[in-house]
mmCIF file of the N, C-alpha and C atoms, coordinates in Angstrom:
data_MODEL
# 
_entry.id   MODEL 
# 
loop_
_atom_site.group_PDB 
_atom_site.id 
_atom_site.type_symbol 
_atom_site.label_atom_id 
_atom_site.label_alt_id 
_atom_site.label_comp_id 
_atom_site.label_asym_id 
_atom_site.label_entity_id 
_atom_site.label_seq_id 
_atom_site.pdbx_PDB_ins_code 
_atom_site.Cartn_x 
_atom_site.Cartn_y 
_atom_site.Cartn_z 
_atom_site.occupancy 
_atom_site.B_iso_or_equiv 
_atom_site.pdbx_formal_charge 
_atom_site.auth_seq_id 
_atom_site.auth_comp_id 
_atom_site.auth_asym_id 
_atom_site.auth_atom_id 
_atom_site.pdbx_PDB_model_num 
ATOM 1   N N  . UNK A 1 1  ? 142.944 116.747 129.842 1.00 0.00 ? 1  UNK A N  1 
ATOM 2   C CA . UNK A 1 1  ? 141.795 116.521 130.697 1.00 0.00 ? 1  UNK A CA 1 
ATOM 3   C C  . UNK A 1 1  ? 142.302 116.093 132.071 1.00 0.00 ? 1  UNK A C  1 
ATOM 4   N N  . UNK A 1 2  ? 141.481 116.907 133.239 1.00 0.00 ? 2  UNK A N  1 
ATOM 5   C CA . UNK A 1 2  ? 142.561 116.229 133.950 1.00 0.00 ? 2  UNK A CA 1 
ATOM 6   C C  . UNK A 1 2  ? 141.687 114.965 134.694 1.00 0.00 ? 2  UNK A C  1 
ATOM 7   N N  . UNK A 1 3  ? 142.492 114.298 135.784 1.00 0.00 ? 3  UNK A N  1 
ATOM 8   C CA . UNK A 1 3  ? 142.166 113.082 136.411 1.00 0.00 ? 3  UNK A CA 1 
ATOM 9   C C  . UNK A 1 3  ? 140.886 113.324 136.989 1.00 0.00 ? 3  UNK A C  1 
ATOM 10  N N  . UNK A 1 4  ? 140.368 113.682 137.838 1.00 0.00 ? 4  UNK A N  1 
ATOM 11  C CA . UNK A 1 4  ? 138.963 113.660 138.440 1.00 0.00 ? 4  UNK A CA 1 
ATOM 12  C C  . UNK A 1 4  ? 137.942 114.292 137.330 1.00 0.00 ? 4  UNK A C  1 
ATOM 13  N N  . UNK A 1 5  ? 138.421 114.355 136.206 1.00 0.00 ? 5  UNK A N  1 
ATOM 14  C CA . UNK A 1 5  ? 137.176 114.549 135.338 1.00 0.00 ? 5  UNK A CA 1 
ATOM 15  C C  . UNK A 1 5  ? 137.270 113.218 134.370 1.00 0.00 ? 5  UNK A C  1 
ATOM 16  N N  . UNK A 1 6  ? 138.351 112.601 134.139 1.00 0.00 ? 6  UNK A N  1 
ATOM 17  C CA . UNK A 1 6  ? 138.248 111.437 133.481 1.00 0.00 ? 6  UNK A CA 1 
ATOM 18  C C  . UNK A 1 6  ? 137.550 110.406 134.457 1.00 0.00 ? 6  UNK A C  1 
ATOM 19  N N  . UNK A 1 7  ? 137.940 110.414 135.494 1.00 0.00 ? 7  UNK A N  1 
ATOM 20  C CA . UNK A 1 7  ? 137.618 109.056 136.707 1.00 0.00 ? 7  UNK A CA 1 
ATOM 21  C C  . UNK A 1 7  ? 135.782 109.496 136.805 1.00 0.00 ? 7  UNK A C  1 
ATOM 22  N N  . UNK A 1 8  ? 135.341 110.552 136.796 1.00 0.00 ? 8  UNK A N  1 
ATOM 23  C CA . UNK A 1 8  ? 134.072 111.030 136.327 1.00 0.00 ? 8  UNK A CA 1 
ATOM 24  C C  . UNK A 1 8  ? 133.407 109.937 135.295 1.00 0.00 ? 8  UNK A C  1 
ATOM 25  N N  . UNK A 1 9  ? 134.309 110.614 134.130 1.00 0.00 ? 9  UNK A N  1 
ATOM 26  C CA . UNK A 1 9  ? 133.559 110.071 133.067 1.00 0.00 ? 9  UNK A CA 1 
ATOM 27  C C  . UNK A 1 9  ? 133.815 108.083 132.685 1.00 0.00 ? 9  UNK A C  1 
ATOM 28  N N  . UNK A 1 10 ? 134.581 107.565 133.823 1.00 0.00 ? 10 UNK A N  1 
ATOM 29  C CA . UNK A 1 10 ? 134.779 106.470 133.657 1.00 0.00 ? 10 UNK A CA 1 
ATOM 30  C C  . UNK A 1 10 ? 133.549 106.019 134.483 1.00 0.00 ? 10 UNK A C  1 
ATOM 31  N N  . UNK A 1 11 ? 133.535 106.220 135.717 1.00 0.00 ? 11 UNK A N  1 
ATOM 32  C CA . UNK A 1 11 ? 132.175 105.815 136.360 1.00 0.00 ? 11 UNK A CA 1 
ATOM 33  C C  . UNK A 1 11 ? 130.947 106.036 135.430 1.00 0.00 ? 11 UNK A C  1 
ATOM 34  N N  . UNK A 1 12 ? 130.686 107.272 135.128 1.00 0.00 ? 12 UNK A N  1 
ATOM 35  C CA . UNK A 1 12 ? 129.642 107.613 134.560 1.00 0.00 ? 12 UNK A CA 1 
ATOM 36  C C  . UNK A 1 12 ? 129.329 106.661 133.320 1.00 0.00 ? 12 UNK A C  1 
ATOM 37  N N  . UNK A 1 13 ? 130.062 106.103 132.585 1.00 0.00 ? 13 UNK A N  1 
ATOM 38  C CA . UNK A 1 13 ? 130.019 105.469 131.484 1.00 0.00 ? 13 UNK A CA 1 
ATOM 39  C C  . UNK A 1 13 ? 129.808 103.961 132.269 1.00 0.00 ? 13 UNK A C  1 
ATOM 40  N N  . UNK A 1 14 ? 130.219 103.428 132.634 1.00 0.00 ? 14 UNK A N  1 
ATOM 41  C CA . UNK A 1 14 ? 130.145 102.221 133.454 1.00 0.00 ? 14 UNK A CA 1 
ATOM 42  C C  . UNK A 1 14 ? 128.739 102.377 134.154 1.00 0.00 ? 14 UNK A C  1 
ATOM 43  N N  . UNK A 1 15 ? 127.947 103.179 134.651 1.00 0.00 ? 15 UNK A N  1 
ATOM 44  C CA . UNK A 1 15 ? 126.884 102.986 135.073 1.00 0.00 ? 15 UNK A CA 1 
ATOM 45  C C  . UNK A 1 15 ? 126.249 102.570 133.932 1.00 0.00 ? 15 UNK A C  1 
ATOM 46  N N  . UNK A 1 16 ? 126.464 103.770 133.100 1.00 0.00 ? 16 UNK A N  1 
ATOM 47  C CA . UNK A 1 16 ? 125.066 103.169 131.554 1.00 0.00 ? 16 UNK A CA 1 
ATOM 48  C C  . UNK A 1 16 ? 125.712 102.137 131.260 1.00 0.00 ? 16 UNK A C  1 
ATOM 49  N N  . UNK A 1 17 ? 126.875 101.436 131.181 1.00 0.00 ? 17 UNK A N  1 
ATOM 50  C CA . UNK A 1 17 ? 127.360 100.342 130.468 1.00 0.00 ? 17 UNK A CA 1 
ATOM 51  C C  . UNK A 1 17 ? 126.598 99.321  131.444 1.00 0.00 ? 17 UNK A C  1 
ATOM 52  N N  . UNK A 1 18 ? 126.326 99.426  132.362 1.00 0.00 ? 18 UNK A N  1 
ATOM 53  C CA . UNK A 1 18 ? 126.096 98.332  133.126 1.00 0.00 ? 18 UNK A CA 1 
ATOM 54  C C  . UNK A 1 18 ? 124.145 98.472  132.800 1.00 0.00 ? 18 UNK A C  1 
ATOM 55  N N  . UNK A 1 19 ? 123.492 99.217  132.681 1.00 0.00 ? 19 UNK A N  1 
ATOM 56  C CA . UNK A 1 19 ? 122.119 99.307  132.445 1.00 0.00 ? 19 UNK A CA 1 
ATOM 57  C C  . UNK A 1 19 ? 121.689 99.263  131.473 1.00 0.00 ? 19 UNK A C  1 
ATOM 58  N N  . UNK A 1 20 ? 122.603 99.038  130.494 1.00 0.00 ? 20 UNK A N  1 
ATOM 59  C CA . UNK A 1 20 ? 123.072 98.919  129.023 1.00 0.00 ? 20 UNK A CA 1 
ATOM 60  C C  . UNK A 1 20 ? 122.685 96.867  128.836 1.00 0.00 ? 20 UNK A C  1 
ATOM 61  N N  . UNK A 1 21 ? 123.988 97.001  129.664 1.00 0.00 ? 21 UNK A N  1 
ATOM 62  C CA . UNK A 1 21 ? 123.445 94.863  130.254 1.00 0.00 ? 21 UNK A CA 1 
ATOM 63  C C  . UNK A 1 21 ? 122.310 94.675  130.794 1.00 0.00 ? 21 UNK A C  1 
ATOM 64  N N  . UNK A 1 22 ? 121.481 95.308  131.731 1.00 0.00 ? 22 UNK A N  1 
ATOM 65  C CA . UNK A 1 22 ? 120.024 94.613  132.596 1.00 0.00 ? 22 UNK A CA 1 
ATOM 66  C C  . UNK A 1 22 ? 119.318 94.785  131.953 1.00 0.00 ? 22 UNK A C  1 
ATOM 67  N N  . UNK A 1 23 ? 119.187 95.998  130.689 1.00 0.00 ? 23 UNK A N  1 
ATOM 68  C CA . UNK A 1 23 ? 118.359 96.666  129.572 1.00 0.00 ? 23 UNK A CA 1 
ATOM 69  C C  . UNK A 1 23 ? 118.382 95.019  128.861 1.00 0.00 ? 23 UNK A C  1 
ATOM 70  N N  . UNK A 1 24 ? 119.576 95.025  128.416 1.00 0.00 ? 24 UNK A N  1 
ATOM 71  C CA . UNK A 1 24 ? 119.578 93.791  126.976 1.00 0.00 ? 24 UNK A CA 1 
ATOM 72  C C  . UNK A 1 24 ? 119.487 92.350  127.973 1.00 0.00 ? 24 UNK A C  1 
ATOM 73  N N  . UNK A 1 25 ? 119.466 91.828  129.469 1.00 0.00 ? 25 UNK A N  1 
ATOM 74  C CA . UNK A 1 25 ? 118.890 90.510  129.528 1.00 0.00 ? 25 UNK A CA 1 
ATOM 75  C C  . UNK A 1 25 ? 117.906 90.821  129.907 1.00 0.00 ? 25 UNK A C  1 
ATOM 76  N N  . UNK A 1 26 ? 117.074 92.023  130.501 1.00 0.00 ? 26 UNK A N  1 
ATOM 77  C CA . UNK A 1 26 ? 116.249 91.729  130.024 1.00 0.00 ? 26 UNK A CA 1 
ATOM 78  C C  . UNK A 1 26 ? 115.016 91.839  129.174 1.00 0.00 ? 26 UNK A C  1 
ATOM 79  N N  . UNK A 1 27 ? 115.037 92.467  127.830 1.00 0.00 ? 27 UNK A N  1 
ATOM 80  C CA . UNK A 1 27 ? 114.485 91.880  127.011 1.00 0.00 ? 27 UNK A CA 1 
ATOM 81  C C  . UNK A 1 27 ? 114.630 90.964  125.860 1.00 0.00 ? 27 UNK A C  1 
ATOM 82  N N  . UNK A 1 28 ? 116.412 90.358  126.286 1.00 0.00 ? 28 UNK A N  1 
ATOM 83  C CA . UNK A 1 28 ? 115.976 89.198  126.035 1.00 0.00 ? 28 UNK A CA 1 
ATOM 84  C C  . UNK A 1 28 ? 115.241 88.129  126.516 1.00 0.00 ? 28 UNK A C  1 
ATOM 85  N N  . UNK A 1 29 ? 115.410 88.095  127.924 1.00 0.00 ? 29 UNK A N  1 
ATOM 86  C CA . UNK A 1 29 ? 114.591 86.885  128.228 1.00 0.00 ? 29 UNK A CA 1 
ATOM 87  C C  . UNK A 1 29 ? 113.304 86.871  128.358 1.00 0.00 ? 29 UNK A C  1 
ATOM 88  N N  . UNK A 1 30 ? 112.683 88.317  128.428 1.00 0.00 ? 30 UNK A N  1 
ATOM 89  C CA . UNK A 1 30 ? 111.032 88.792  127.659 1.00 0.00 ? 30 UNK A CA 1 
ATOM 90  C C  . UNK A 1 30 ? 110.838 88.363  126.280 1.00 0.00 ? 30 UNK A C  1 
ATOM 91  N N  . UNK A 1 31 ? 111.325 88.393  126.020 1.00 0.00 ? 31 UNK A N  1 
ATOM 92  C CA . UNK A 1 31 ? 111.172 88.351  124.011 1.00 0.00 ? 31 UNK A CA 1 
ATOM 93  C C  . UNK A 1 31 ? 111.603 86.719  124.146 1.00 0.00 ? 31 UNK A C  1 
ATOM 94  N N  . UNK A 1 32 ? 112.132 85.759  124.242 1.00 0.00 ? 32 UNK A N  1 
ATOM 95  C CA . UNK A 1 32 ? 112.372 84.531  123.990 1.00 0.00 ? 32 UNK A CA 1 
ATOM 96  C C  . UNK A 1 32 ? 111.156 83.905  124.764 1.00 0.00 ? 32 UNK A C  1 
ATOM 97  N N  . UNK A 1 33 ? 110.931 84.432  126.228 1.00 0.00 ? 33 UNK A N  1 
ATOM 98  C CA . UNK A 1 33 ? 109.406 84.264  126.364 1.00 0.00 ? 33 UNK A CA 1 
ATOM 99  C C  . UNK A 1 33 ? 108.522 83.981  126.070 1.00 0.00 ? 33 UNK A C  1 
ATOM 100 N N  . UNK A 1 34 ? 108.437 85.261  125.977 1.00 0.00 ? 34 UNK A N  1 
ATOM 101 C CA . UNK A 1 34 ? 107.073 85.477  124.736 1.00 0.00 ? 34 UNK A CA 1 
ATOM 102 C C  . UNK A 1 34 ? 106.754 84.639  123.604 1.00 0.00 ? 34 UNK A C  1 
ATOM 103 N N  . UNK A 1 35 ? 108.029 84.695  123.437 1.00 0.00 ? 35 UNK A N  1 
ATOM 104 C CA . UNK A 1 35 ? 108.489 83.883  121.438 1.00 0.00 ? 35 UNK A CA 1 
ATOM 105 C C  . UNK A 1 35 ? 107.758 82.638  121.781 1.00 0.00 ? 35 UNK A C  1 
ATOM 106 N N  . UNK A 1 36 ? 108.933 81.529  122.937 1.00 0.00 ? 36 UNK A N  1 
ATOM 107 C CA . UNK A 1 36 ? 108.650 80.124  122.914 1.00 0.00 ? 36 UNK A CA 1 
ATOM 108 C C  . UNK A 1 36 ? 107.249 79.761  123.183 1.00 0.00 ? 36 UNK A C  1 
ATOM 109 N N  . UNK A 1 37 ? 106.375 80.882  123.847 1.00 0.00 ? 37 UNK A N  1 
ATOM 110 C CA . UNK A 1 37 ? 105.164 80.617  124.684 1.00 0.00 ? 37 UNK A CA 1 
ATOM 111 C C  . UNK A 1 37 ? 104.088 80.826  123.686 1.00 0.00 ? 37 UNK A C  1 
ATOM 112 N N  . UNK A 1 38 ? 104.187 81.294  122.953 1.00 0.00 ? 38 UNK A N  1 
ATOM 113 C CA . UNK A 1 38 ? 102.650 82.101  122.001 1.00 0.00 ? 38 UNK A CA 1 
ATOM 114 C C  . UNK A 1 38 ? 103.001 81.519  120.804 1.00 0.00 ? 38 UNK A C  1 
ATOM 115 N N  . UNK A 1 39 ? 104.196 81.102  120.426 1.00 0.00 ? 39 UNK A N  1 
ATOM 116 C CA . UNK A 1 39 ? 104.028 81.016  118.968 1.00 0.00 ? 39 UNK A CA 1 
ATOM 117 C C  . UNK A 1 39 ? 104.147 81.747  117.896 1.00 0.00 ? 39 UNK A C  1 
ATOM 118 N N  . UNK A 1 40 ? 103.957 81.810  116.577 1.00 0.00 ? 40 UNK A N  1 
ATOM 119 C CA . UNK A 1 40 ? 104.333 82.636  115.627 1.00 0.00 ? 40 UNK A CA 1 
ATOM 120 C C  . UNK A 1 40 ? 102.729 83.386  115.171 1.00 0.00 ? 40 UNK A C  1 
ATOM 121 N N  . UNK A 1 41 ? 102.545 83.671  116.453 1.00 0.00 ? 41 UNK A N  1 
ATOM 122 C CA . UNK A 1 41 ? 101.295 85.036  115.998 1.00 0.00 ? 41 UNK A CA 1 
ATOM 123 C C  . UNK A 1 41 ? 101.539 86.322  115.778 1.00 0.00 ? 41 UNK A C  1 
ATOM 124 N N  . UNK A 1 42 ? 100.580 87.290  116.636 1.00 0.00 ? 42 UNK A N  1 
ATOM 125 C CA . UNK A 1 42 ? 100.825 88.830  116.712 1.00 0.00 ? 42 UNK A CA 1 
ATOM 126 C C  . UNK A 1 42 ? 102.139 88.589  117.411 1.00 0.00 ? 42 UNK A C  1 
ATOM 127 N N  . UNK A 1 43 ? 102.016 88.148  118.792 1.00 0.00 ? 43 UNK A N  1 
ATOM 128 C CA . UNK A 1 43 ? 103.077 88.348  119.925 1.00 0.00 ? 43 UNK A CA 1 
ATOM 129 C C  . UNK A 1 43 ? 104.446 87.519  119.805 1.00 0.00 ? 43 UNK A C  1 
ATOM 130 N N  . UNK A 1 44 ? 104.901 86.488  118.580 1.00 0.00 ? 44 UNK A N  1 
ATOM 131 C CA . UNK A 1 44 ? 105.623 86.141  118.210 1.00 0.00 ? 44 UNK A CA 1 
ATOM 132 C C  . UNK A 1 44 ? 106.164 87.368  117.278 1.00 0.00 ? 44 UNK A C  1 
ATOM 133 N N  . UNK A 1 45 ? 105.681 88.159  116.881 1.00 0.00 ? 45 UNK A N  1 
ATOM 134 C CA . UNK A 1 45 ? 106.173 89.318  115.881 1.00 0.00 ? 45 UNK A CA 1 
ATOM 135 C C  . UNK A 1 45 ? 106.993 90.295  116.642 1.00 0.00 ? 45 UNK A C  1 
ATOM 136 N N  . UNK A 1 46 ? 106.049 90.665  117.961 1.00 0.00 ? 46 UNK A N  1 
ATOM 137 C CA . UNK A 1 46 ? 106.516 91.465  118.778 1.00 0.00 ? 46 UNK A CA 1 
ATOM 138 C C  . UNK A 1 46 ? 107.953 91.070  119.516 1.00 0.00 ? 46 UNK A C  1 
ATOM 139 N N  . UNK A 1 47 ? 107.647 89.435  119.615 1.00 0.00 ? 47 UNK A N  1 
ATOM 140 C CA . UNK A 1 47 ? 108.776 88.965  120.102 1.00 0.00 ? 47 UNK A CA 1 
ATOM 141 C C  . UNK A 1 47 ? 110.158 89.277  119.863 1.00 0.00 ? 47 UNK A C  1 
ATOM 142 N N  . UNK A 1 48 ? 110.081 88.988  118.530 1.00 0.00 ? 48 UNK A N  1 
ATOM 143 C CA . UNK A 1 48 ? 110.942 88.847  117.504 1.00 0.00 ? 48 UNK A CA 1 
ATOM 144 C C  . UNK A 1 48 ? 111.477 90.273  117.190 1.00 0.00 ? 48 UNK A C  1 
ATOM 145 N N  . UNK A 1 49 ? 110.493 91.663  117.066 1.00 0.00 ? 49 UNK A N  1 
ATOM 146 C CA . UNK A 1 49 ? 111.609 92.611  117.639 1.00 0.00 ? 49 UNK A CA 1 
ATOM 147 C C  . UNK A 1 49 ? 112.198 92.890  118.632 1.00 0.00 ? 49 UNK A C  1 
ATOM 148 N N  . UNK A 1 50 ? 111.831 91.881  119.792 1.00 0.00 ? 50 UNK A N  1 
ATOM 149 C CA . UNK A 1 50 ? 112.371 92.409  121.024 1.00 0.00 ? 50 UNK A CA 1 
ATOM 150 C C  . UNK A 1 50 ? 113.682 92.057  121.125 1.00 0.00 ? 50 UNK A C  1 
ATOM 151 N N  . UNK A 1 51 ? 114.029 90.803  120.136 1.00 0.00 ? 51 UNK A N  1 
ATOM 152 C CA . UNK A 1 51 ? 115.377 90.262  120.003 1.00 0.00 ? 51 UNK A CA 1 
ATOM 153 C C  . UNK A 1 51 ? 116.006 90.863  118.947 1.00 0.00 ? 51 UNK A C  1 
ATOM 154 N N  . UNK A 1 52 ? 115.759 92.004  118.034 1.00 0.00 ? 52 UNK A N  1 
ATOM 155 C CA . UNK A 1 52 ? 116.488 92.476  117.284 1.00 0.00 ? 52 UNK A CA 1 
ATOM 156 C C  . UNK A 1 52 ? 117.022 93.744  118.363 1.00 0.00 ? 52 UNK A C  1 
ATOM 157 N N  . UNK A 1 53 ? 115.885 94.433  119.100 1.00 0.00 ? 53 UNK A N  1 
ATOM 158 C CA . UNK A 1 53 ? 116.322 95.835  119.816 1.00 0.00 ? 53 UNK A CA 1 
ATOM 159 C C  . UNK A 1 53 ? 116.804 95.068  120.633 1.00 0.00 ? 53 UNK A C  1 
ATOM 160 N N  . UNK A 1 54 ? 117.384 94.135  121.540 1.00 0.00 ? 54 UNK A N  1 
ATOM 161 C CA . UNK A 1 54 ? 117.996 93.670  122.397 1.00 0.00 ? 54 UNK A CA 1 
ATOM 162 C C  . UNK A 1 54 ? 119.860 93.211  121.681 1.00 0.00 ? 54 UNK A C  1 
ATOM 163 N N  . UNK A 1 55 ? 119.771 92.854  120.308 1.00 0.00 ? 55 UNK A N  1 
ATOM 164 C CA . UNK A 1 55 ? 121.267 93.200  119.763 1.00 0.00 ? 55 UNK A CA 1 
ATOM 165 C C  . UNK A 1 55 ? 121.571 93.924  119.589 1.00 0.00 ? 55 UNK A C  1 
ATOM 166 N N  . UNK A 1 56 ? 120.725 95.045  119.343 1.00 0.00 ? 56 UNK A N  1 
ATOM 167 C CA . UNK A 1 56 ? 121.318 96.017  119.606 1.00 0.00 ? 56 UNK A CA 1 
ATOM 168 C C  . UNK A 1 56 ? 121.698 96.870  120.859 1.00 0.00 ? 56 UNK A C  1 
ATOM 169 N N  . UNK A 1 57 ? 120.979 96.698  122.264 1.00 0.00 ? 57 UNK A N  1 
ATOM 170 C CA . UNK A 1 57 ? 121.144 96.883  123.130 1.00 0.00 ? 57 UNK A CA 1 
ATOM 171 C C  . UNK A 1 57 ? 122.405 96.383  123.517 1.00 0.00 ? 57 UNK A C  1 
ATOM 172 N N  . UNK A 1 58 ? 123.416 95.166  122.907 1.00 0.00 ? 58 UNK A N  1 
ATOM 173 C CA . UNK A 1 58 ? 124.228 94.448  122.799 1.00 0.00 ? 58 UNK A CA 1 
ATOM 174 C C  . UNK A 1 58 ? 125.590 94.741  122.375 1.00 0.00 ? 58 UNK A C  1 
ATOM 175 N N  . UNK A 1 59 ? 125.168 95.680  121.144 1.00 0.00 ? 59 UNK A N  1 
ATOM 176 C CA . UNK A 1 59 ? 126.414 95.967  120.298 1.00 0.00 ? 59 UNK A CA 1 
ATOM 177 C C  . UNK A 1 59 ? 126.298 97.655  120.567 1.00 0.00 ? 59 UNK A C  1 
ATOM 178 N N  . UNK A 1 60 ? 125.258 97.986  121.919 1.00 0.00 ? 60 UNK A N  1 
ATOM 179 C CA . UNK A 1 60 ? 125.671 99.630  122.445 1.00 0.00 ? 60 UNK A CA 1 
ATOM 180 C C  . UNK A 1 60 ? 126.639 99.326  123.714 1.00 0.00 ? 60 UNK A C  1 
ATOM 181 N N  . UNK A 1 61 ? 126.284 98.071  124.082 1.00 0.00 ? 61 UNK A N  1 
ATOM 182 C CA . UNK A 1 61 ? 127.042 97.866  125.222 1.00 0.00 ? 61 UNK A CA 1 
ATOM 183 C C  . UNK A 1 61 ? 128.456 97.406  125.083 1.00 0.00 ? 61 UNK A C  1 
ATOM 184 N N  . UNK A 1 62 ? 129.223 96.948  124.321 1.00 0.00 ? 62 UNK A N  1 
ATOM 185 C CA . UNK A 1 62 ? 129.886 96.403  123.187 1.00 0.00 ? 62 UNK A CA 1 
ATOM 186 C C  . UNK A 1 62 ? 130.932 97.814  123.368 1.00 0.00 ? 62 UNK A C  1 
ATOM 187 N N  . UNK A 1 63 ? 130.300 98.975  122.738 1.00 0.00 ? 63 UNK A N  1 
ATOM 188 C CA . UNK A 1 63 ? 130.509 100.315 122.415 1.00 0.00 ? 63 UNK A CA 1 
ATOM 189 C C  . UNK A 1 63 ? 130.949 101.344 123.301 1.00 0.00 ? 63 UNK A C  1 
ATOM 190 N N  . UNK A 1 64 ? 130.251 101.196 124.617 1.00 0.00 ? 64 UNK A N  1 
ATOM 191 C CA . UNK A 1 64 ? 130.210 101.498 125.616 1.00 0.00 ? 64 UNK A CA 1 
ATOM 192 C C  . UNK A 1 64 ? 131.782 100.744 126.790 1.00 0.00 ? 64 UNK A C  1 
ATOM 193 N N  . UNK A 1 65 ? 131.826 99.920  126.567 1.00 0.00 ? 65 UNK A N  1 
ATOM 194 C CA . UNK A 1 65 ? 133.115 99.151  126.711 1.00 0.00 ? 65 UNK A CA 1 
ATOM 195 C C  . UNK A 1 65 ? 134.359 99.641  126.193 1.00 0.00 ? 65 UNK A C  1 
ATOM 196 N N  . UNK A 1 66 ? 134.703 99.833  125.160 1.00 0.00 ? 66 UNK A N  1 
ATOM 197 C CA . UNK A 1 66 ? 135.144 100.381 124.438 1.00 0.00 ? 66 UNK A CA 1 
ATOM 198 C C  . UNK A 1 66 ? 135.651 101.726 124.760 1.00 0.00 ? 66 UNK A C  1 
ATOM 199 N N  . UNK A 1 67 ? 134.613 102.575 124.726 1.00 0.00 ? 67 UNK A N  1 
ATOM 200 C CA . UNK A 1 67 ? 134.430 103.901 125.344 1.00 0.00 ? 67 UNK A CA 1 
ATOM 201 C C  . UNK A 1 67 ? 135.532 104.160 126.757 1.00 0.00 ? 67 UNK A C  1 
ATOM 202 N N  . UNK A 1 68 ? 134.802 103.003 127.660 1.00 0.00 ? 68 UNK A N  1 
ATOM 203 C CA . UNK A 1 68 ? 135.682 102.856 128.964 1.00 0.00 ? 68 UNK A CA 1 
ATOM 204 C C  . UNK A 1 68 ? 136.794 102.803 128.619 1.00 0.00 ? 68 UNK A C  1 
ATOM 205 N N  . UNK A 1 69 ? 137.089 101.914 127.960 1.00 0.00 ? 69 UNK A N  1 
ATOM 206 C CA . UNK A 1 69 ? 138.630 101.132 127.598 1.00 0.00 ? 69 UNK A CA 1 
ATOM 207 C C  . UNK A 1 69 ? 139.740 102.529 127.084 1.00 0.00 ? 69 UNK A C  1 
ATOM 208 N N  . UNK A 1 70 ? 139.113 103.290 126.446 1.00 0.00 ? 70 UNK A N  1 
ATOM 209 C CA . UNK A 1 70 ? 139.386 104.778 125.438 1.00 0.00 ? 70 UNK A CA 1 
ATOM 210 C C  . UNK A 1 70 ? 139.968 105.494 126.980 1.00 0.00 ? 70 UNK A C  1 
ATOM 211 N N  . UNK A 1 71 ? 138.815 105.961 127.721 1.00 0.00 ? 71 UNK A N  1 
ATOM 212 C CA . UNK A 1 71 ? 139.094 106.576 128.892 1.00 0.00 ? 71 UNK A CA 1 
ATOM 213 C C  . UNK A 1 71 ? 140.122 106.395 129.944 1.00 0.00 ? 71 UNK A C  1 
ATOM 214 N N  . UNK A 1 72 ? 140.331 105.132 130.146 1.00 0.00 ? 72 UNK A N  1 
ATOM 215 C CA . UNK A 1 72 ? 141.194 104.183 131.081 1.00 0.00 ? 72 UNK A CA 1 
ATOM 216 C C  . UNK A 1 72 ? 142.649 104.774 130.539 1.00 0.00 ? 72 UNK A C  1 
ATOM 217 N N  . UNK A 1 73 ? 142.940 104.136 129.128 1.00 0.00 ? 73 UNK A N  1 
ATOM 218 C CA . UNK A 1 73 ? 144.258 104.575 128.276 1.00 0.00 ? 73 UNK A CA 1 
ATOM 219 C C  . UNK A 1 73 ? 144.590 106.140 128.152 1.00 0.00 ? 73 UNK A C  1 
ATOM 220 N N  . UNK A 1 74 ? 143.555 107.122 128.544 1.00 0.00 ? 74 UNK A N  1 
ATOM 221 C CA . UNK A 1 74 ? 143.767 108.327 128.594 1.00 0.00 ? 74 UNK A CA 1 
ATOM 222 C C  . UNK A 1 74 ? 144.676 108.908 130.223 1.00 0.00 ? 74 UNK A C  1 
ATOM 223 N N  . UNK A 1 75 ? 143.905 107.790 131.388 1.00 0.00 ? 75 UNK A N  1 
ATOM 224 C CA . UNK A 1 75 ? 144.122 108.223 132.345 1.00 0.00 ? 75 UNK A CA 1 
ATOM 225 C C  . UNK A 1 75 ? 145.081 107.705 132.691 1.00 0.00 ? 75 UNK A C  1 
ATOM 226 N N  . UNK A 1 76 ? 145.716 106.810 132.166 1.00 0.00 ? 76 UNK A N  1 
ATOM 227 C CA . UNK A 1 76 ? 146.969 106.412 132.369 1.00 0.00 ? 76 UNK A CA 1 
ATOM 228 C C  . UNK A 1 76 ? 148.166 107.216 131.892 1.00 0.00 ? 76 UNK A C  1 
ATOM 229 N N  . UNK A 1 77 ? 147.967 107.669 130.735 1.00 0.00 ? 77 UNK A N  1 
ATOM 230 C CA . UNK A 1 77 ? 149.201 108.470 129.953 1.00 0.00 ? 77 UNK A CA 1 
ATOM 231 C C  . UNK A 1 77 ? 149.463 109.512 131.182 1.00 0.00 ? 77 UNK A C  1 
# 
């Protein structure tokens, strides 16, 4: 592969990695919100997935890191 298509795909991955992070704070700090403010009603339910899809928003970003890290070691060899 050569260099200006890896340095491509390193940016390119680093953008979503990074919207990957503003994605997951924020709905976490929507969802803990919500949570501490309403209580364990409807919108405490809702809450409460917002903090499960937000670990996971977590462990894509996690992944995504990774990914970079993969790319970097390519463009070095």
């Amino acid at each position: 592969m050569s260099k200006n298509k890896l340095n491509k795909l390193i940016d390119t991955s680093r953008d979503e990695r990074n919207h990957l992070w503003t994605s997951f704070l924020l709905l976490l700090g929507g969802s803990l919100t919500v949570l501490f403010q309403n209580g364990l009603n409807i919108k405490g339910y809702i809450a409460t997935i917002g903090l499960f899809l937000s670990i996971l928003l977590f462990f894509l970003y996690l992944k995504k890191s990774i990914q970079i890290d993969k790319f970097i070691d390519k463009l070095e060899d």
